[in-house]
N, CA, C and O atoms as CSV, one atom per row, in Angstrom:
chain,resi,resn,atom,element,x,y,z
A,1,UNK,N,N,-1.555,85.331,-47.652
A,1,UNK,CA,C,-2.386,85.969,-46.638
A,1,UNK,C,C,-3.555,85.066,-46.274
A,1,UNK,O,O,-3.646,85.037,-45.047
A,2,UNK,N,N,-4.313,84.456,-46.753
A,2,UNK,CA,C,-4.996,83.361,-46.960
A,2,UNK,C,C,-4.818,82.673,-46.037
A,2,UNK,O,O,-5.606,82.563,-45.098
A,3,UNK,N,N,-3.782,82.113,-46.147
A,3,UNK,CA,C,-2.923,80.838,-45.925
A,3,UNK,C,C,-2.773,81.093,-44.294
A,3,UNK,O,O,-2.904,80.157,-43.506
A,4,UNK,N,N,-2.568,82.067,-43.981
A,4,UNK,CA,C,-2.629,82.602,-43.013
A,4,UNK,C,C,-3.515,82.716,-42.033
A,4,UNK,O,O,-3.439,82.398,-40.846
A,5,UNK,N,N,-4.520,83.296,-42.771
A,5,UNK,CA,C,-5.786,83.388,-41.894
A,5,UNK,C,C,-6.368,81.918,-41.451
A,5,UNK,O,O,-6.726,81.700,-40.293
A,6,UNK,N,N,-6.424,80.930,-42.495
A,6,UNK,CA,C,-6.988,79.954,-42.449
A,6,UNK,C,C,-6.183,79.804,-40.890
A,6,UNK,O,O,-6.804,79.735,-39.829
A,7,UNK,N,N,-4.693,79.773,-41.007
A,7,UNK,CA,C,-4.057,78.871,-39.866
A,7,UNK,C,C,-4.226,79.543,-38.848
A,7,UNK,O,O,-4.152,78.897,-37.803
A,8,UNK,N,N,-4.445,80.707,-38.749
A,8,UNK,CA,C,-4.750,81.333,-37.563
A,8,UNK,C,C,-6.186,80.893,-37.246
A,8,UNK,O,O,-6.319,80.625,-36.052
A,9,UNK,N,N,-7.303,80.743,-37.985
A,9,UNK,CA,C,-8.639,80.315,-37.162
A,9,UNK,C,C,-8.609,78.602,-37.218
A,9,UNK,O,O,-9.570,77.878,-36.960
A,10,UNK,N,N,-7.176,78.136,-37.646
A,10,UNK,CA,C,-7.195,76.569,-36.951
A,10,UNK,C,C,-6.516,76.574,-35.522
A,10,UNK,O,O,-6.843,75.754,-34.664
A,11,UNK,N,N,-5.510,77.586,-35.304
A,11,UNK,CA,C,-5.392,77.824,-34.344
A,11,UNK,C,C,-6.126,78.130,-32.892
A,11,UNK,O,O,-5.975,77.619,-31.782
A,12,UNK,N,N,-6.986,79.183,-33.383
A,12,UNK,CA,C,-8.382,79.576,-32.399
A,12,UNK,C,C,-9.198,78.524,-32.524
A,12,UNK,O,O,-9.746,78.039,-31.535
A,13,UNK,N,N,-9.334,78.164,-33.456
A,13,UNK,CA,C,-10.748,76.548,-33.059
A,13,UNK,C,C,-9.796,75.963,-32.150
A,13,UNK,O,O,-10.279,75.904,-31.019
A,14,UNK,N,N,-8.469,75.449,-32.231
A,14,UNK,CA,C,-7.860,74.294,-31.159
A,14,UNK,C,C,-7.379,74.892,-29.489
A,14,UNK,O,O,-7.087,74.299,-28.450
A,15,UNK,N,N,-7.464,76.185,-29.825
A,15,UNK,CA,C,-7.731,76.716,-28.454
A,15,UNK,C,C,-8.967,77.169,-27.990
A,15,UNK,O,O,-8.882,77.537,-26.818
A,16,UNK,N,N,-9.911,77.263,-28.395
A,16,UNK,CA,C,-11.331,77.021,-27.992
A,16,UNK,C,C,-11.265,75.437,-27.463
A,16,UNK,O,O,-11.656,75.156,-26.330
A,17,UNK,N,N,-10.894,74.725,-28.106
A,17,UNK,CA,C,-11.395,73.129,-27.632
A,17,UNK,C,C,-10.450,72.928,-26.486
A,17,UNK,O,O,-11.116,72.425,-25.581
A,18,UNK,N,N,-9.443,73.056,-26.176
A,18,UNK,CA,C,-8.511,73.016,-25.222
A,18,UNK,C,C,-9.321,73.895,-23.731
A,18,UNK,O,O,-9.547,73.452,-22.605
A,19,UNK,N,N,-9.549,75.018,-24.218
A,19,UNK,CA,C,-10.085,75.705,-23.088
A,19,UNK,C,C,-11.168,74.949,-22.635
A,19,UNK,O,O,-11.295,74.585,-21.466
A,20,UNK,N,N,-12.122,74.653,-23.738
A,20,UNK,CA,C,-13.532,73.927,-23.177
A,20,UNK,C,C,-13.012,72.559,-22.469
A,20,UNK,O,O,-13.460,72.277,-21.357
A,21,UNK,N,N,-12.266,71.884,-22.973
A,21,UNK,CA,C,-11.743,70.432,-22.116
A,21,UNK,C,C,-11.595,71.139,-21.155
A,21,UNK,O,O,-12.705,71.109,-20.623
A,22,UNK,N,N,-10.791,71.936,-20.403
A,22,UNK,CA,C,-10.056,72.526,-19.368
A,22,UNK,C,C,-11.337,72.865,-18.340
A,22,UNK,O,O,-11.341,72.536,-17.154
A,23,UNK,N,N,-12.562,73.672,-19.100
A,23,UNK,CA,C,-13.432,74.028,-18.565
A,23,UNK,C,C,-14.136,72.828,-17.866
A,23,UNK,O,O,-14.398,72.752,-16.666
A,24,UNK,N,N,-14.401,71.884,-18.849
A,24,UNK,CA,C,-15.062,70.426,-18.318
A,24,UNK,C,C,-14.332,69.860,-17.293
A,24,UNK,O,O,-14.887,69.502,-16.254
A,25,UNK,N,N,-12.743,69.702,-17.539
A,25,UNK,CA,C,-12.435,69.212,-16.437
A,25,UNK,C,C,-12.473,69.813,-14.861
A,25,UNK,O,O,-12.270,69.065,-13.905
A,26,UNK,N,N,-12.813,71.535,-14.671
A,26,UNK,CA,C,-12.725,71.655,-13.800
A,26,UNK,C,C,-14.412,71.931,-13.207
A,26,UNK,O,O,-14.660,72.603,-12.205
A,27,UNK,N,N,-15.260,71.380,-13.909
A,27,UNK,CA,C,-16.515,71.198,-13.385
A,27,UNK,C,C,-16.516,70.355,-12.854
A,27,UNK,O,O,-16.964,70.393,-11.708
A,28,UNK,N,N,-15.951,68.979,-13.469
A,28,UNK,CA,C,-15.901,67.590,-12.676
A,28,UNK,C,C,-15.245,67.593,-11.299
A,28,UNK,O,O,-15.619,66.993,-10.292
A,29,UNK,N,N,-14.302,68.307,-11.444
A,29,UNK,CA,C,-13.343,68.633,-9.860
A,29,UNK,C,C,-14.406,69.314,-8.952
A,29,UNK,O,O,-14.737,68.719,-7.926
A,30,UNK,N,N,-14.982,70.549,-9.259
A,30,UNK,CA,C,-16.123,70.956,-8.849
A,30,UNK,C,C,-16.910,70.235,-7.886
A,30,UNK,O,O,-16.970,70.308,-6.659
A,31,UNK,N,N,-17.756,69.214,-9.102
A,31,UNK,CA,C,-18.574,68.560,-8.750
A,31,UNK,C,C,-18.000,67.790,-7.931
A,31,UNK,O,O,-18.750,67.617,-6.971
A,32,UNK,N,N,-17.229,67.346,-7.844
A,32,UNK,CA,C,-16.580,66.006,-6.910
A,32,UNK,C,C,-16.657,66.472,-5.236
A,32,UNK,O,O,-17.224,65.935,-4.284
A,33,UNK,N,N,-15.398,68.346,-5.388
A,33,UNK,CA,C,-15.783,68.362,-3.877
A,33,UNK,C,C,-16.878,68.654,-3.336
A,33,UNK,O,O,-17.105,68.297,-2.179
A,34,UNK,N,N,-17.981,69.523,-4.232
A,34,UNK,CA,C,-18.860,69.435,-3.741
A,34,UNK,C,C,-19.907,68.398,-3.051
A,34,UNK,O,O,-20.484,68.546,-1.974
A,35,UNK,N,N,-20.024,66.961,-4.254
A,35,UNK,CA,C,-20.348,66.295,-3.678
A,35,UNK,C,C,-19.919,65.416,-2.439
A,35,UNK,O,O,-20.597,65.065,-1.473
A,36,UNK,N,N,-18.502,65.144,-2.766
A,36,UNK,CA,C,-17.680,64.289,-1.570
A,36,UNK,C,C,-17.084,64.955,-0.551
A,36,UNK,O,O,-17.359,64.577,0.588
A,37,UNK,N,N,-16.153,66.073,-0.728
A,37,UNK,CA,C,-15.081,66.274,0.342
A,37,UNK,C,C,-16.228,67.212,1.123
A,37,UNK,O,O,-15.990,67.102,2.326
A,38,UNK,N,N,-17.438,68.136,0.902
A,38,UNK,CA,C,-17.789,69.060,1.864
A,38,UNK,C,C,-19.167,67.688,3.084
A,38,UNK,O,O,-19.574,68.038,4.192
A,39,UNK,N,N,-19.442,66.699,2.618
A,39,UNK,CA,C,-20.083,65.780,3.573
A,39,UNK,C,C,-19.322,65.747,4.023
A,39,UNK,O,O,-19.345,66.145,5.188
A,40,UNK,N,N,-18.159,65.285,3.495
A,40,UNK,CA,C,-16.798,64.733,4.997
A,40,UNK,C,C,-16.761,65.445,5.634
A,40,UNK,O,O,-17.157,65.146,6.760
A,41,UNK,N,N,-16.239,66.987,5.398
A,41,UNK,CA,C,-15.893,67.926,6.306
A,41,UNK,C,C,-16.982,68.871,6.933
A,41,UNK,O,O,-16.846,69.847,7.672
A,42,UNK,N,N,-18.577,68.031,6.190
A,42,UNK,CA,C,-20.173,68.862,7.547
A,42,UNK,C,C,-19.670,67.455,8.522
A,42,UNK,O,O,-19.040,67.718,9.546
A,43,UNK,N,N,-19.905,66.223,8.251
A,43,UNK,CA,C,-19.525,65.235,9.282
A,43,UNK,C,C,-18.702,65.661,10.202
A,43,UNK,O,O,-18.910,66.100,11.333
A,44,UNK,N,N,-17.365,65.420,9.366
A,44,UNK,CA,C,-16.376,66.562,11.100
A,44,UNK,C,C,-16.581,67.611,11.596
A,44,UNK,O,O,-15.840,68.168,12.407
A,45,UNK,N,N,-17.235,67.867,11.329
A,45,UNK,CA,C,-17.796,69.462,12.101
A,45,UNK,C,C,-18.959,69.479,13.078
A,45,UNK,O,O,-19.096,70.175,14.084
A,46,UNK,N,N,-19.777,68.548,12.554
A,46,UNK,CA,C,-20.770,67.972,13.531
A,46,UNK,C,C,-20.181,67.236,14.951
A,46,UNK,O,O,-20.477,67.402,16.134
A,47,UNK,N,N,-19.254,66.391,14.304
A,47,UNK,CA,C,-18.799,65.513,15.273
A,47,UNK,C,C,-17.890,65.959,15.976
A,47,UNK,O,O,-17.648,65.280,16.974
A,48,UNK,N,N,-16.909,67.427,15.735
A,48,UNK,CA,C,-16.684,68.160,16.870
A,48,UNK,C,C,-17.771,69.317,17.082
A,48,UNK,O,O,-17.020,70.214,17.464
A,49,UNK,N,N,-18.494,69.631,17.081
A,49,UNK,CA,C,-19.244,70.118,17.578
A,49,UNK,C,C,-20.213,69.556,19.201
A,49,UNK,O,O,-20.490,70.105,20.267
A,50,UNK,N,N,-20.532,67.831,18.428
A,50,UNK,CA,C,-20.597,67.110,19.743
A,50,UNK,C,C,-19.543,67.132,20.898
A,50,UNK,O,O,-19.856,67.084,22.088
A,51,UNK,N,N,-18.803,67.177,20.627
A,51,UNK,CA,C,-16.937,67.470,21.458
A,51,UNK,C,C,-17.559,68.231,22.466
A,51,UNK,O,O,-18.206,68.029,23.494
A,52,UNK,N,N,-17.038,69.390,21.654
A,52,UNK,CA,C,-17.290,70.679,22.377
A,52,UNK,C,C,-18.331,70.808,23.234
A,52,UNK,O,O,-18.099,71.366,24.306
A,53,UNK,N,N,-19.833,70.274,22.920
A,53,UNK,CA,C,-21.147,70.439,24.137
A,53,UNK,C,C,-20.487,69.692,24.857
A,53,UNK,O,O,-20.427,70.086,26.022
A,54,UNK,N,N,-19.794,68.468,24.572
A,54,UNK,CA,C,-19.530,67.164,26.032
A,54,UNK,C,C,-18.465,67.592,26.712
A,54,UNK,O,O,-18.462,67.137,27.856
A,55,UNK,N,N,-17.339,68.453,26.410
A,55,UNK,CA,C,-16.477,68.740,27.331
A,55,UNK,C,C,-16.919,70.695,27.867
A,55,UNK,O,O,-16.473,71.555,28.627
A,56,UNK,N,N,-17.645,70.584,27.223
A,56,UNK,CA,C,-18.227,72.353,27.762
A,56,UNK,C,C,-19.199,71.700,28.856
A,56,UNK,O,O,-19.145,72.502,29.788
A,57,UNK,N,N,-19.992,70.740,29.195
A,57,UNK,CA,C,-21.165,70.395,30.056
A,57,UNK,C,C,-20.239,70.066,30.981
A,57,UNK,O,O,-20.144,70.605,32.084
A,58,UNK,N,N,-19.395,68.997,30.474
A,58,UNK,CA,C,-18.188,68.030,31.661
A,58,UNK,C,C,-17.991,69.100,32.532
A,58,UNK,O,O,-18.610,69.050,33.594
A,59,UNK,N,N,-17.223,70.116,32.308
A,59,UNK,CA,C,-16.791,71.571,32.674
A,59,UNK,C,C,-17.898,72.206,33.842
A,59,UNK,O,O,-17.690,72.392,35.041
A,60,UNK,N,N,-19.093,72.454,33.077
A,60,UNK,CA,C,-20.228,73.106,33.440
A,60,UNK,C,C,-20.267,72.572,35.093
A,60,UNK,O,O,-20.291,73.112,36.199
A,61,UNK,N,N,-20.257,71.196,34.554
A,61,UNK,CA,C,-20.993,70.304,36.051
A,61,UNK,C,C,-20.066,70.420,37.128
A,61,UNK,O,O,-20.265,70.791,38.285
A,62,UNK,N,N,-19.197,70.107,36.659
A,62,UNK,CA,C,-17.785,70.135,37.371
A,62,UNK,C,C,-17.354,71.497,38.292
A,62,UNK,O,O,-16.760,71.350,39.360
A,63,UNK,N,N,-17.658,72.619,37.851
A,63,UNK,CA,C,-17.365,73.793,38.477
A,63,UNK,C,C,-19.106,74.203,39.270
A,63,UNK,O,O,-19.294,75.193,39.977
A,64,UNK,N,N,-19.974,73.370,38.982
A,64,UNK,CA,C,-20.904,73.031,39.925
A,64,UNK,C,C,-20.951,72.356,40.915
A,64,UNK,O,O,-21.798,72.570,41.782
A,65,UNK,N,N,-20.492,71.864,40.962
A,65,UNK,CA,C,-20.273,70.290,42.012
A,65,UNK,C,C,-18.974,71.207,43.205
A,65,UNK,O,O,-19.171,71.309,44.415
A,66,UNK,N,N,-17.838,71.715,42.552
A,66,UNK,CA,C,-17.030,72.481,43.530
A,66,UNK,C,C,-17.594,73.594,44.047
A,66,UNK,O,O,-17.138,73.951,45.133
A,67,UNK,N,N,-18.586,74.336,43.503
A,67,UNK,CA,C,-19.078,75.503,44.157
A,67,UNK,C,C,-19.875,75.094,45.013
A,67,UNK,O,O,-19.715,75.619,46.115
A,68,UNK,N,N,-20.952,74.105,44.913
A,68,UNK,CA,C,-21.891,73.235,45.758
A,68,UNK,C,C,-21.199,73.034,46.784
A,68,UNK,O,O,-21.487,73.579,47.849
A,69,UNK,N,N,-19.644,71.807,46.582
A,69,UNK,CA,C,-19.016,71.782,47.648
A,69,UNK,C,C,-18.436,72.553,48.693
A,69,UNK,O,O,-18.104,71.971,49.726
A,70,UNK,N,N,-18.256,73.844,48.568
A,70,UNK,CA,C,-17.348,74.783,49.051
A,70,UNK,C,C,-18.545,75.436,49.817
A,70,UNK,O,O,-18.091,75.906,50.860
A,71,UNK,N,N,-19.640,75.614,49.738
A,71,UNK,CA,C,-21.100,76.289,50.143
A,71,UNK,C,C,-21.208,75.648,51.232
A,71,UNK,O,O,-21.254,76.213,52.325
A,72,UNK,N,N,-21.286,73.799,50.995
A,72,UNK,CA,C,-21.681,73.210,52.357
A,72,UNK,C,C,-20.882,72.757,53.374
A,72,UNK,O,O,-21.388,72.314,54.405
């Protein structure tokens, strides 16, 4: 019975350490996209965002210029 117990809390210590690696490794993943992949993807978002004002104005002017025209 002993013998037992012992191997059962060598068991639980090596799955405690397994979990905690597991845990560490997915902080590092964490940390990574946080730091790297969400700049990339505020960058593209910015940079269509510029898009969108330049072909929403293009637009703007454009259906100005024909209404202007059609007036005179």
């Amino acid at each position: 019975m002993k013998k037992l117990k012992l191997s059962m809390e060598q068991q639980n210590k090596e799955a405690i350490i397994r979990i905690e690696g597991k845990l560490e490794l997915m902080d590092n993943k964490l940390t990574t996209l946080k730091d790297n992949h969400l700049a990339h993807i505020e960058r593209d978002m910015r940079q269509l965002r510029g898009l969108v004002w330049f072909i929403g104005t293009t637009v703007f002017i454009q259906m100005c210029y024909l209404i202007i025209r059609t007036l005179i």
